[in-house]
Structure formats: C-alpha cells, structure tokens
ZALO-903858 format. One record per residue (C-alpha): residue in one letter; residue number from 1; x, y, z. Coordinates in pm, 1 decimal. Layout:
BEGIN
  code  pos      east     north        up
     A  NUM         X         Y         Z
...
END
This chain:
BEGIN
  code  pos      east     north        up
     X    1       0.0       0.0       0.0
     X    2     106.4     356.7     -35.3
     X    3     160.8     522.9     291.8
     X    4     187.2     890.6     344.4
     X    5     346.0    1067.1     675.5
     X    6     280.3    1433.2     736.7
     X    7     478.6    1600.8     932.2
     X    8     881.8    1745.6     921.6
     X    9    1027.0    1583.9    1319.0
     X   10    1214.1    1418.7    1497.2
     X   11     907.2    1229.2    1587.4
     X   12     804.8    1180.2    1190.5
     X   13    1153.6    1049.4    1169.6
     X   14    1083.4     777.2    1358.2
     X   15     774.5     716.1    1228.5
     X   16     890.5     653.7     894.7
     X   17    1132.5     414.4    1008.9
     X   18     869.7     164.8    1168.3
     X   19     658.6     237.2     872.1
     X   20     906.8     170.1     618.7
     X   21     997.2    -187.0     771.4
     X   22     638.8    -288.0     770.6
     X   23     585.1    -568.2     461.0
     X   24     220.3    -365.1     425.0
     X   25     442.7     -42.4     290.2
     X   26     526.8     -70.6     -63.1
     X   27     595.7     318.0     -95.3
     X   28     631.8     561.9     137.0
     X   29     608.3     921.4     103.1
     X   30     661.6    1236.8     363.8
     X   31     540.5    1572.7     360.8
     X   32     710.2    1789.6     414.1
     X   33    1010.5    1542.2     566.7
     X   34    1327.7    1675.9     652.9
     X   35    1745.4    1557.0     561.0
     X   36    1702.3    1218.1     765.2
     X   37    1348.5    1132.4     658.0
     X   38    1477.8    1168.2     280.8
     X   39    1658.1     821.7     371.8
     X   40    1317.6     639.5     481.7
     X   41    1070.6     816.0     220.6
     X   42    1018.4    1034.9     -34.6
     X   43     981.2    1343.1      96.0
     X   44     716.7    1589.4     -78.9
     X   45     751.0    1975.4     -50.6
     X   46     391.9    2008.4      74.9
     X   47     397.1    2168.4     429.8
     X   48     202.0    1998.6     727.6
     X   49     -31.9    2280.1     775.7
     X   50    -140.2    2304.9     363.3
     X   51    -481.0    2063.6     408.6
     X   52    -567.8    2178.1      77.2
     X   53    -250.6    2061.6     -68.4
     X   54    -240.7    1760.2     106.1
     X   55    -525.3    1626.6      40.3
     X   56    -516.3    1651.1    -323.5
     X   57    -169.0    1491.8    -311.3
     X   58    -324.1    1204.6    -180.4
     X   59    -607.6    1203.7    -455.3
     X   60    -362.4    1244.6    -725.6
     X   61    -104.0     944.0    -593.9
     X   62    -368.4     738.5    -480.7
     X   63    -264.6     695.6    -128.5
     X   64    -385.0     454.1      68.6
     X   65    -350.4     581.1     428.5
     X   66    -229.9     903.7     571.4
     X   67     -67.5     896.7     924.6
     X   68     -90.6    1241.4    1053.7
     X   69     216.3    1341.3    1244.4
     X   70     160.9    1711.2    1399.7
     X   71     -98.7    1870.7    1598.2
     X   72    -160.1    2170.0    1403.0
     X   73    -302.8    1984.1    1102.8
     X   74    -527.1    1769.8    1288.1
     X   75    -701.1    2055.6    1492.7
     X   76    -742.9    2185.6    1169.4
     X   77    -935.8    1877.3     997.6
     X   78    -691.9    1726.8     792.1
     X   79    -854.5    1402.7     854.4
     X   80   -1187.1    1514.8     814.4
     X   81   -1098.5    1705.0     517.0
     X   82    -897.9    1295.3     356.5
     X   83   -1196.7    1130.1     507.6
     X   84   -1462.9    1312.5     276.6
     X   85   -1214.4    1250.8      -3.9
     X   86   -1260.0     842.9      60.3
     X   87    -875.8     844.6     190.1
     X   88    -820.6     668.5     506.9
     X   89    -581.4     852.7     759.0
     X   90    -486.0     817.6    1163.1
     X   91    -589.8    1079.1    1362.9
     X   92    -855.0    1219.1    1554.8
     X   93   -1104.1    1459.3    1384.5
     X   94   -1121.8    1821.5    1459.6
     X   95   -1395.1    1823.8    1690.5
     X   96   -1195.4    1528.0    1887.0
     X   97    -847.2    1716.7    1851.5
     X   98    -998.9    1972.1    2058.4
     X   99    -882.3    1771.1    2389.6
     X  100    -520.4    1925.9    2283.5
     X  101    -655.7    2263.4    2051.6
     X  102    -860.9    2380.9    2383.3
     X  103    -714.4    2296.5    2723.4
     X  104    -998.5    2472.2    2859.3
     X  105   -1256.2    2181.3    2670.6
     X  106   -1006.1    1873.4    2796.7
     X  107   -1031.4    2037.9    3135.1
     X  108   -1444.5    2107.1    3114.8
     X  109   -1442.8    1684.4    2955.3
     X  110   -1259.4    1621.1    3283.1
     X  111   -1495.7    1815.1    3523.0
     X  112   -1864.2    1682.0    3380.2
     X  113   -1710.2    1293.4    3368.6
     X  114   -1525.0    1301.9    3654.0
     X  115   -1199.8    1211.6    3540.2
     X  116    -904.1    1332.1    3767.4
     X  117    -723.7    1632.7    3687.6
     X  118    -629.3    1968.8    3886.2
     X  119    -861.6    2202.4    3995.5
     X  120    -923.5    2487.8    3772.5
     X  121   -1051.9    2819.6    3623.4
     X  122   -1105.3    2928.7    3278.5
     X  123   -1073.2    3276.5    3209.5
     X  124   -1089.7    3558.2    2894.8
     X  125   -1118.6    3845.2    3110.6
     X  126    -784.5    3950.5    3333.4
     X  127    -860.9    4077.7    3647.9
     X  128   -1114.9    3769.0    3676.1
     X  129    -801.6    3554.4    3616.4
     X  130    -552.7    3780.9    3833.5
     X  131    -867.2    3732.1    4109.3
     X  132    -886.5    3397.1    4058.7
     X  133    -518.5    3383.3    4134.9
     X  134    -447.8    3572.8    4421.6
     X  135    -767.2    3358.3    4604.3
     X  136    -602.2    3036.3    4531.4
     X  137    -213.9    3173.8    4604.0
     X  138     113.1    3009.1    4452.0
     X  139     257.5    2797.1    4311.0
     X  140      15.4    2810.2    3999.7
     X  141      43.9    2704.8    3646.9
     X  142    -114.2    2936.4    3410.5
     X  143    -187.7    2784.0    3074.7
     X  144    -301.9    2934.1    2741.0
     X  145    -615.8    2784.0    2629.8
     X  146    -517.5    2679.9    2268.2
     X  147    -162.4    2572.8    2046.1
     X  148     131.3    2745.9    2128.1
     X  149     364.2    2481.8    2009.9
     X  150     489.4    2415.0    2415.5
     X  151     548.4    2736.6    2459.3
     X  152     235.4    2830.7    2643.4
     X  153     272.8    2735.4    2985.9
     X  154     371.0    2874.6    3308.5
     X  155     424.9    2716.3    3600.4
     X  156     457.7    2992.0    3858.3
     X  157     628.7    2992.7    4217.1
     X  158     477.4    3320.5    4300.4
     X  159     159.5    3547.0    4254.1
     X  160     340.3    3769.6    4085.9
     X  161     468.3    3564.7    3820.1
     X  162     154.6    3388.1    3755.1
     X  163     -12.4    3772.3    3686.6
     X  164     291.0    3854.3    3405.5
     X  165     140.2    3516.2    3275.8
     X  166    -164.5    3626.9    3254.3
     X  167     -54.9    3957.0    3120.5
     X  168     154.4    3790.6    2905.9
     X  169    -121.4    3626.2    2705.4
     X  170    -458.0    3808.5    2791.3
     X  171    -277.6    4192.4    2716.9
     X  172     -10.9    4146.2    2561.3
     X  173    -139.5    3910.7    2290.2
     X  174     209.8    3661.6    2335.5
     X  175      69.6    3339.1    2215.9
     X  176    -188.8    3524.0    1943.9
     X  177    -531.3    3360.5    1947.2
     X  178    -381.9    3078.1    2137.3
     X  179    -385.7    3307.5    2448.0
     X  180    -747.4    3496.1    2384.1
     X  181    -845.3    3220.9    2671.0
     X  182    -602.5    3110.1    3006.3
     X  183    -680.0    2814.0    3198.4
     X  184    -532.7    2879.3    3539.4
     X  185    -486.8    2533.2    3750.3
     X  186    -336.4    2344.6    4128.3
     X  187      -7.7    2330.4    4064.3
     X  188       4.2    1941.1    4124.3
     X  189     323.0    1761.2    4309.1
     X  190     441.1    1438.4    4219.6
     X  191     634.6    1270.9    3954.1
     X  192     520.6    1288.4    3586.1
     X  193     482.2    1036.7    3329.5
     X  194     389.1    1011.2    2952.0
     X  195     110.6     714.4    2846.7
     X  196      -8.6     677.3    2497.4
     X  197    -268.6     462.7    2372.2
     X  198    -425.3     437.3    2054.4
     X  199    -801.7     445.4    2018.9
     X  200   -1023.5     376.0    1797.0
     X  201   -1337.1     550.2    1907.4
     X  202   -1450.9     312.3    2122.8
     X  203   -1127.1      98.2    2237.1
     X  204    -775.1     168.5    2365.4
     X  205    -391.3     -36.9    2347.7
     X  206    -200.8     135.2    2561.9
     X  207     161.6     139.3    2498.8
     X  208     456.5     115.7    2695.9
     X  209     511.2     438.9    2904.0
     X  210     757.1     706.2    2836.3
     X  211     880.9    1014.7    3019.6
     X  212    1022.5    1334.4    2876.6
     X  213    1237.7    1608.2    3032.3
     X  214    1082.1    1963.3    2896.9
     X  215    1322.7    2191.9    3083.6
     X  216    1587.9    2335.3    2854.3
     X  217    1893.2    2266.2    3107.9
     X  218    2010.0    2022.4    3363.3
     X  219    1855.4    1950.1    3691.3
     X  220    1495.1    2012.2    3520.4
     X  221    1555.8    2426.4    3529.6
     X  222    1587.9    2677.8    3275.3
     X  223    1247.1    2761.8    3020.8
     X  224    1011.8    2495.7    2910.7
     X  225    1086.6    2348.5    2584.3
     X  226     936.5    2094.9    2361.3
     X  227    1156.7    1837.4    2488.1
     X  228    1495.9    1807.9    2574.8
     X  229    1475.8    1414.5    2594.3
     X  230    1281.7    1119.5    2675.0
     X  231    1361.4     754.0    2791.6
     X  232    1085.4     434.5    2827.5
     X  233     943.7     241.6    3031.4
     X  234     919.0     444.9    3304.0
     X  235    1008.6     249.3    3635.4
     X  236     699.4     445.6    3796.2
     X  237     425.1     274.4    3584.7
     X  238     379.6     -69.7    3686.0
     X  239      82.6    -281.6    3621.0
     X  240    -118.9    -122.7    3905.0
     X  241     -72.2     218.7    3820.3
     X  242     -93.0      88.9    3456.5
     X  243    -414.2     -16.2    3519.3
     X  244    -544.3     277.6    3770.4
     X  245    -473.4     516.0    3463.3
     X  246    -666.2     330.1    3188.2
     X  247    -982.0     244.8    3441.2
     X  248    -970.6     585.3    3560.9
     X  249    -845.9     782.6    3276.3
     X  250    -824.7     667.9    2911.0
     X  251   -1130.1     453.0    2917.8
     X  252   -1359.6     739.9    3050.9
     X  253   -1219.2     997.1    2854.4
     X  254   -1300.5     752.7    2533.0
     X  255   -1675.9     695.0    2683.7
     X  256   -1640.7    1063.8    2768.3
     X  257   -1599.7    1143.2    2355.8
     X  258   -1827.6     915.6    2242.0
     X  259   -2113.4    1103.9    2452.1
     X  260   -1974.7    1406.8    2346.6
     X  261   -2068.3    1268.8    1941.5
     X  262   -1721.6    1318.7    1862.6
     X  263   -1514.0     984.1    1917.0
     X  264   -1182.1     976.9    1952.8
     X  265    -958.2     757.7    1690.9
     X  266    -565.7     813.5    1676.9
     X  267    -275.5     852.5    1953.0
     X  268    -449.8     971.8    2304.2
     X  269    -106.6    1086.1    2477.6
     X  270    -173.4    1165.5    2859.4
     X  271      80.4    1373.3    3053.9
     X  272     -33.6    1267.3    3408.5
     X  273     144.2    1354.7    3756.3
     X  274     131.3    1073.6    3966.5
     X  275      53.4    1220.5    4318.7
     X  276      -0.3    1047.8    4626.4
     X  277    -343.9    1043.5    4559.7
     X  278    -306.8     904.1    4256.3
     X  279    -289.3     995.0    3882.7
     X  280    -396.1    1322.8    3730.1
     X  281    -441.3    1443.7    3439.9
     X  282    -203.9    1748.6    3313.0
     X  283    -270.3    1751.1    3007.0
     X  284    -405.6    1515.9    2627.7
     X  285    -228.1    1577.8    2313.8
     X  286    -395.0    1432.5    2031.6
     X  287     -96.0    1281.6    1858.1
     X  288     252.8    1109.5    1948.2
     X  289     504.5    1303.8    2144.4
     X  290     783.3    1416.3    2023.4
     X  291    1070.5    1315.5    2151.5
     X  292     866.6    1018.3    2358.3
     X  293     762.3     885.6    1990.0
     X  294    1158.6     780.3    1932.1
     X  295    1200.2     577.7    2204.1
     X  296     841.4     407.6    2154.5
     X  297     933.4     285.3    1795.4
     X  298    1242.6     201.5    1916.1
     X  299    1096.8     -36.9    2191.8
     X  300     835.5    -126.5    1951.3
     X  301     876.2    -513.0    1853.9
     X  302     520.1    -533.3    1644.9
     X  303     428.6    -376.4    1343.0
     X  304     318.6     -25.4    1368.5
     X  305     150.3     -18.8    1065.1
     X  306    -179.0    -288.0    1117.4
     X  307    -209.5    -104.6    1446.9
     X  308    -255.9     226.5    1301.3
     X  309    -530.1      99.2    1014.2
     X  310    -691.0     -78.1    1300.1
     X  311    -761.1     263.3    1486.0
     X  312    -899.3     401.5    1210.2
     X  313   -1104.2     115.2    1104.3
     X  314   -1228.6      93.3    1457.0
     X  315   -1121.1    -265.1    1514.0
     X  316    -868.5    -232.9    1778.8
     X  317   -1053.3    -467.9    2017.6
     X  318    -862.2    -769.0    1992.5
     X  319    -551.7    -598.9    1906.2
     X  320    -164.2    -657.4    2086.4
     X  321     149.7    -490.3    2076.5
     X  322     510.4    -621.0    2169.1
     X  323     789.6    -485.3    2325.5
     X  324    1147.0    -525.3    2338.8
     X  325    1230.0    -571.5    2711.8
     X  326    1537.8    -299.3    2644.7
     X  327    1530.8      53.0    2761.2
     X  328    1538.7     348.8    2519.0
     X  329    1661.7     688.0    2547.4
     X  330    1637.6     948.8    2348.2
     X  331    1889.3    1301.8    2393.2
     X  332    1782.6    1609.9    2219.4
     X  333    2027.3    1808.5    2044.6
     X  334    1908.0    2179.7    1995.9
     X  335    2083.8    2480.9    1828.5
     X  336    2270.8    2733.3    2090.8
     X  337    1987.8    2988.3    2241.5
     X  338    1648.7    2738.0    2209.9
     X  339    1397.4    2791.5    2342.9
     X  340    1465.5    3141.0    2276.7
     X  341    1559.2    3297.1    1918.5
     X  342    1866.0    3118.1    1774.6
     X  343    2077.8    3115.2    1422.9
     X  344    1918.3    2841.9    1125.8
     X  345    2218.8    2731.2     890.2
     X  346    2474.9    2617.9    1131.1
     X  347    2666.5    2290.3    1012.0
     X  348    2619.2    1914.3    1143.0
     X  349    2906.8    1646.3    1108.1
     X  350    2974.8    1283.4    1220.8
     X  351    2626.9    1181.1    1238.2
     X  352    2745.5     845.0    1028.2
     X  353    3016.5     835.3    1249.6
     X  354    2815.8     832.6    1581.3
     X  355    2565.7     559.9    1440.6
     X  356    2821.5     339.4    1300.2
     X  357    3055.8     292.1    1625.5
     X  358    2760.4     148.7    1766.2
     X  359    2485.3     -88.2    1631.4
     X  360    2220.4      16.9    1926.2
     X  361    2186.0     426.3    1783.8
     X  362    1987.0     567.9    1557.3
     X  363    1961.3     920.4    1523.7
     X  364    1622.7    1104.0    1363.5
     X  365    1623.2    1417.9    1237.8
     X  366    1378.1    1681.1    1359.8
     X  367    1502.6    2009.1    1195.9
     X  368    1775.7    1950.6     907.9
     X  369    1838.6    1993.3     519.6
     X  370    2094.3    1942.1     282.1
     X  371    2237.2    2236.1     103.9
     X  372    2313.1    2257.2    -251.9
     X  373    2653.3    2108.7    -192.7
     X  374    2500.9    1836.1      36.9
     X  375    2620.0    1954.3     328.6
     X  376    2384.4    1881.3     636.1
     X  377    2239.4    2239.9     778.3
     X  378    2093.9    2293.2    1121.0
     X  379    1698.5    2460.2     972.8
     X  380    1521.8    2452.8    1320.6
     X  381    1582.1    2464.7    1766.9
     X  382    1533.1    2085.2    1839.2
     X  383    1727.0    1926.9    1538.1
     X  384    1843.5    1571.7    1609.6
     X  385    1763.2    1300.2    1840.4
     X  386    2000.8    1066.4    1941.8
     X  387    1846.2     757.5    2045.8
     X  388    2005.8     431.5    2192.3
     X  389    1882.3      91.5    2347.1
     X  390    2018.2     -82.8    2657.1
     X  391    1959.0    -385.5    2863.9
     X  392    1842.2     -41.9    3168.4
     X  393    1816.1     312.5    3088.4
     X  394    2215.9     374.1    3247.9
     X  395    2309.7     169.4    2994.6
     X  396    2092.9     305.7    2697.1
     X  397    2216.4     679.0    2856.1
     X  398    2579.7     567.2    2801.8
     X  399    2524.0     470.9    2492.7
     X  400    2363.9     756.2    2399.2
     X  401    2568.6    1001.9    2493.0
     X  402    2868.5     833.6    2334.0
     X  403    2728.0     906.5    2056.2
     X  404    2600.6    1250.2    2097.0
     X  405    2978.4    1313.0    2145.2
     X  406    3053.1    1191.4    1819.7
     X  407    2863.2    1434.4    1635.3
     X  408    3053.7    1777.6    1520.9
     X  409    2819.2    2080.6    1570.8
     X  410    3019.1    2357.9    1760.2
     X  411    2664.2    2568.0    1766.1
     X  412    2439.9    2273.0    1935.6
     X  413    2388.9    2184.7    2261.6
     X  414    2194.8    1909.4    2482.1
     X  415    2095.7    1830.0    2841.4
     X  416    2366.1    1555.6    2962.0
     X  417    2133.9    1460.2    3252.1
     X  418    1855.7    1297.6    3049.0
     X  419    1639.7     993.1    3242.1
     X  420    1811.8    1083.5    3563.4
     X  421    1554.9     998.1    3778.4
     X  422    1500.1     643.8    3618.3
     X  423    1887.1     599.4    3661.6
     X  424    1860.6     713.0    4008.7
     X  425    1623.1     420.2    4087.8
     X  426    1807.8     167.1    3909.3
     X  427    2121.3     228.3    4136.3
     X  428    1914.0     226.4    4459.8
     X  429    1774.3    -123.1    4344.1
END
C-alpha cells in the first residue's frame, strides 16, 4: 500500500522508520520530511499545515492511508478534510483534537465525567483571572487555552509571576489567538509520566510508558521546551498504576468522547502527575510526542503499521502490541539559544560516524536539510535526536551520549542529565 506521513520531526523520523519496515508499505512518502526522513521516504515539498494541498496529493497518488504526524493539522481537519475525499488517515477529527486545541474543553471533559485532573478556572477576562489567582495563592500554572507549540505554559512559584502570565497572554497578545483564553490550575506535586494509547473511538492499546524532560537545562531548570529528551518504560508505571490510569483515565475519557458525538480515533497521549493520591491528568495531546515517539518505535517489537489501520477502522478490540524488554533513550540536540531565538544554517558532522561505532543508535532528524553542496544544515531549535537501546536506561544513557559526542556541531547543545531519575532508581535497586 502507499503510505503517506505528514509532518517534518524528529518524531516523523521515527515514524517513517517503523513504517518503512512494515511488509504492508510498498511506498512511502513524507510531507514535508526533513534531511534524515529523505533516507526512509520520499519526501514531498507540501507543508504539514497546507490541508488543501495535502489532500489533493493524496487524490492524485492514490494513497492509501495518511498517518498524521503534527498537531496543528489535525485541529485543523486534515482528517476530516482525507476522510470526505474516501482516503483513510490516523488521527482524531477536529472536533476530537480539541482535547489538545482547547485545554480549557479537555479540562471542562474532565470536570462533567469526573476524570481526575487539577482544579481549575477558565478565564478571557484579566482581572477575573488575576482574582482567581491571588484567592487560590502560589505555586500556579497558568496555561493558554489553545496551540502554542509548548510554549504556552507557566508554572509559577509566586503570585506575581503567575499575573505577568496572565498579562503575558490576555494583554499582551504573546501566544496570538492561542492566548485569547487562560486556563489557570493546582499546581500538582508528584512525579510525571507520559502514556499513549491508541483508540479507535470506542477501544484503547495502551503502549509502553515514556517520560520526557521539557526543561531546557540540567537539573529540570531553565524555560520549558518541547523536549529536551525522553527515555521508556518508566520504572513508575507498573501494572497497578498501569491499570489505575486506563480504568480511571483513558477509558472514561473515550466513553467521555463518544457522549460528546465526537469519538476519539488516533494517539491519546496523557501527561499525568502521579501524586499520592493518585494519577492526574495534566494535560491530552492528540498525537505522538515528540521526543517520547523515538524511544516508543524504538521499543516497539510489532508492526506499527496494522495497528494504526486498526484505529482508524475501529477494530482495535482484539488488538496486541510487543515490546522489546530494552530501555530506550532518546537526547535532544538543539541549536545554541532554544527555546529562545537562535541562528538556522549552522553545520552538522559525524552523524554516520556516531551511528556506526555502535549498532544500538539511531539518530532522527527533527530540523535539518541538505544544502546545494550536500552539506547537512541545522533549519530549526530541536534538530536531532540521538536515540540508543540498553539492557536499563544507564546503559541506553551511556550509549547515547557516546554518541552525541561523536557528532561535530560547535553551535548545538543538549541536556547531559537525560532519564536521571530512572537511573537514580536503578542504582538504589
């Protein structure tokens, strides 16, 4: 079958390697793909936002399914938009994308089917927020209601910072129309953790877990970013807690949708905080995670593929995955001054070099291109992600980081403390 990817990341990258090794895939295509995708698929100057383009690229080539990488597109009813052209695709619709497009509509799904999460507020109006805020006291997160590609939350250890928040989007018009609404939440304590499970309107196969690092610099401080690293499984989630999040969580929020006349088919990727009350709900996106997608595929023993047309032909009851029993770990290397502004054009070397001196790397490309004379050009903040397995995450950290020492790029830079706290545990064991 012909298989099209949309999407130009890290986690696309990876994507299109488990695709591309599935006997279902005869040809493969990307849009709008980046330097390391060109290796897995053809990559198609379309960009992951054009749905009118899209779509009548699939028409014209005939494709067979569409797996939707980004948010963006899906909010805006790219699969809607492939369904009514008879072209099958993974991915929620837009009305179901809204549990990532609105936080303030995950939150309100949360609140009328009692499904755990923080307590909240959801505000347009600033001095109703700033009220809201000095009742409830610090620390606060203050979120903006709708996309700001990771770059809209603030998790505030004062009063005062949580108002410049709200300033920040409500005034001051930061985050565009992604900030004409706040949501303005408990600032929950606990350890957080990344589950994914894909639905199919009606059923859910939850994958192994993952956790991600979003702080740009060691020790979890500095800005948020979106992602400085990731590792799986996480050593918090065993089968109890496992199960406590799909009884409690996943399976209500997928009866929740159903009710709602907009069922949810594709990725459903919770960010929970596991607090000693149990798990919460932070957050849904509506697709993979990126980085948390590379270390999944790399885990993943089955074939991606089946369980992707399976979501989308609503047939996922019966369905398995398998897992390698290795650890995977995933390090983030991001040009100098991410999350922030930062130079595009900078070169990469030794990327060959770092996969070659050991068999258990791969690194995916999440913001590269060639030049005209084919030499490999930083285009983006997050641009590789160098990804190794172990026999425990020390070991797939090690390996990892040998490699992200191999690479030449003066202007890049990475967290060198990435699954730390999994490591941690594994010593004290």
């Amino acid at each position: 079958m012909k298989v099209l990817v949309v999407g130009s990341g890290g986690r696309e990258n990876a994507l299109c390697w488990s695709i591309t090794a599935s006997p279902l895939c005869d040809k493969l295509y990307c849009a709008p793909g980046n330097a390391g995708i060109a290796a897995e698929a053809e990559c198609v100057p379309i960009g992951a936002e054009d749905v009118p383009a899209l779509v009548d690229f699939a028409r014209k080539e005939a494709i067979d399914f569409v797996v939707v990488g980004p948010e963006v597109p899906l909010c805006a009813g790219l699969v809607d938009r492939l369904d009514d052209a008879g072209i099958k695709a993974f991915g929620p619709s837009a009305a179901a994308a809204r549990l990532e497009g609105s936080k303030g509509f995950m939150k309100d799904i949360c609140g009328k089917y009692d499904i755990p999460t923080a307590s909240y507020g959801r505000f347009d109006d600033a001095e109703a927020a700033k009220d809201y805020i000095r009742a409830q006291g610090a620390p606060i997160v203050v979120k903006a209601d709708g996309l700001a590609a990771g770059k809209g939350v603030t998790v505030a250890h004062s009063v005062d910072e949580a108002l410049a928040a709200v300033d920040d989007a409500l005034l001051d018009g930061l985050f565009g129309e992604a900030g004409a609404e706040v949501v303005v939440e408990e600032c929950l304590v606990g350890e957080e953790v990344s589950v994914f499970a894909i639905c199919d309107g009606a059923h859910a196969v939850l994958l192994d877990s993952a956790q991600d690092h979003k702080a740009a610099y060691d020790g979890d401080t500095g800005p948020n970013t979106g992602g400085m690293g990731a590792y799986s499984p996480a050593p918090i989630m065993d089968e109890a807690l496992t199960e406590t999040v799909r009884t409690t969580i996943i399976e209500p929020t997928l009866a929740a949708m159903a009710a709602e006349d907009c069922p949810f088919k594709g990725v459903l990727f919770a960010g929970l905080m596991v607090t000693e009350s149990g798990p919460k709900l932070l957050e849904y996106n509506v697709r993979f995670g990126d980085p948390e997608c590379q270390v999944l595929m790399t885990r993943l023993m089955s074939d991606i593929l089946p369980a992707l047309i399976a979501s989308a032909d609503g047939v996922l009851d019966s369905f398995d995955l398998r897992w390698y029993e290795d650890a995977a770990l995933t390090v983030v290397m991001a040009t100098e001054g991410y999350p922030g502004a930062y130079q595009k054009g900078s070169e990469i070397k030794g990327i060959d070099t770092a996969m070659a001196a050991d068999e258990n790397v791969t690194v995916c490309h999440a913001g590269t291109s060639l030049d005209e004379s084919g030499k490999l050009r930083a285009t983006g903040g997050r641009v590789l992600n160098v990804t190794a397995r172990g026999a425990s995450v020390k070991e797939a950290q090690a390996r990892a980081y040998g490699a992200v020492d191999r690479i030449d790029w003066p202007e890049g830079f990475c967290r060198r403390d990435i699954g730390w706290r999994a490591v941690a545990r594994e010593e004290s064991s």
